[in-house]
C-alpha positions in Angstrom: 110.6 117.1 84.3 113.5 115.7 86.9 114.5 112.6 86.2 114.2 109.9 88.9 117.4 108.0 90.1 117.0 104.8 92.1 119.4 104.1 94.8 120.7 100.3 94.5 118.3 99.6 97.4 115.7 100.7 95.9 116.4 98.9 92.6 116.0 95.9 95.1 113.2 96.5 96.6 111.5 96.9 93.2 112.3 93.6 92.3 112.0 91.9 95.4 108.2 93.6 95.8 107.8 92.3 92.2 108.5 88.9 92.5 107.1 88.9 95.7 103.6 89.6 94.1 104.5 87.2 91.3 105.1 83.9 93.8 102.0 85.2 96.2 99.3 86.4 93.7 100.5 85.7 90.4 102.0 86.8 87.1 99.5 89.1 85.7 99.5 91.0 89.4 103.5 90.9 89.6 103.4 92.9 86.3 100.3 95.2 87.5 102.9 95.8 90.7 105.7 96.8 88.2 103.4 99.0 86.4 101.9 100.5 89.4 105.7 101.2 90.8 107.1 102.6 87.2 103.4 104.5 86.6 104.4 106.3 90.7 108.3 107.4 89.8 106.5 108.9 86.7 104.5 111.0 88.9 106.9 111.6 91.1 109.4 113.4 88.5 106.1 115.1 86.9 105.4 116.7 90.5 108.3 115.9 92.8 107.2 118.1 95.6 103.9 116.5 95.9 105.0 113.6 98.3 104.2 113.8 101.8 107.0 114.3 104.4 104.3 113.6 107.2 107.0 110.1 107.9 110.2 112.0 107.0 109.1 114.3 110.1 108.1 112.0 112.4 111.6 110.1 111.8 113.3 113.4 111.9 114.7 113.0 107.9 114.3 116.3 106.7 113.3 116.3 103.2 112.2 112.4 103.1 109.2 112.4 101.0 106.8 109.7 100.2 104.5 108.7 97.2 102.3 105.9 97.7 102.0 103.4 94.8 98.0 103.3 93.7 96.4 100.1 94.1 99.3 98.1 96.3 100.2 99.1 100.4 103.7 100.6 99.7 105.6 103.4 98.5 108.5 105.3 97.4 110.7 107.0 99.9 112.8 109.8 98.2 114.5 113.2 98.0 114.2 116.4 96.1 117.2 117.3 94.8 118.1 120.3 92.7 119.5 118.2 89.8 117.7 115.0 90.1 115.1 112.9 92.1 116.9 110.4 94.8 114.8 107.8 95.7 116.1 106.0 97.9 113.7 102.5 99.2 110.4 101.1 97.9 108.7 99.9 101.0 105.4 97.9 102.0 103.4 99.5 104.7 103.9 97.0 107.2 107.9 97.1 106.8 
């Protein structure tokens, strides 16, 4: 398994999205949110390569994959690296 490393954005967007869903909908689904998010970088560092790179091609980002979180409209936008996972933003669909 490769381990995941957040970037320090995406450390922020983590907890921004999770108090986000706290203020809006709620504790119980801020921590769903938070267990969603953790339950996506664990599948992303079982199966790294399984992310779509449909966006990093559009943008032109060669190797930007994404993994969408189940349940919430967002996901994590990362890199396959040969050492480790680089994951670099966790954004909502409409951002």
């Amino acid at each position: 398994m490769t381990i995941a490393r957040l970037r320090p954005l995406a450390e922020a967007d983590l907890v921004e999205r999770t108090r986000y869903y706290r203020s809006e909908a709620g504790e119980a689904v801020g921590e769903r949110f938070f267990g969603a998010a953790v339950a996506g970088l664990r599948t992303i560092e079982r199966m790294p390569r399984a992310g779509s790179q449909r966006i990093g091609e559009l943008c032109d980002i060669p190797g930007l994959r994404v993994c969408r979180d189940a349940g919430f409209p967002c996901g994590w936008f990362y890199f396959v690296g040969p050492e480790h996972i680089d994951v670099v933003r966790l954004l909502a669909d409409a951002q």
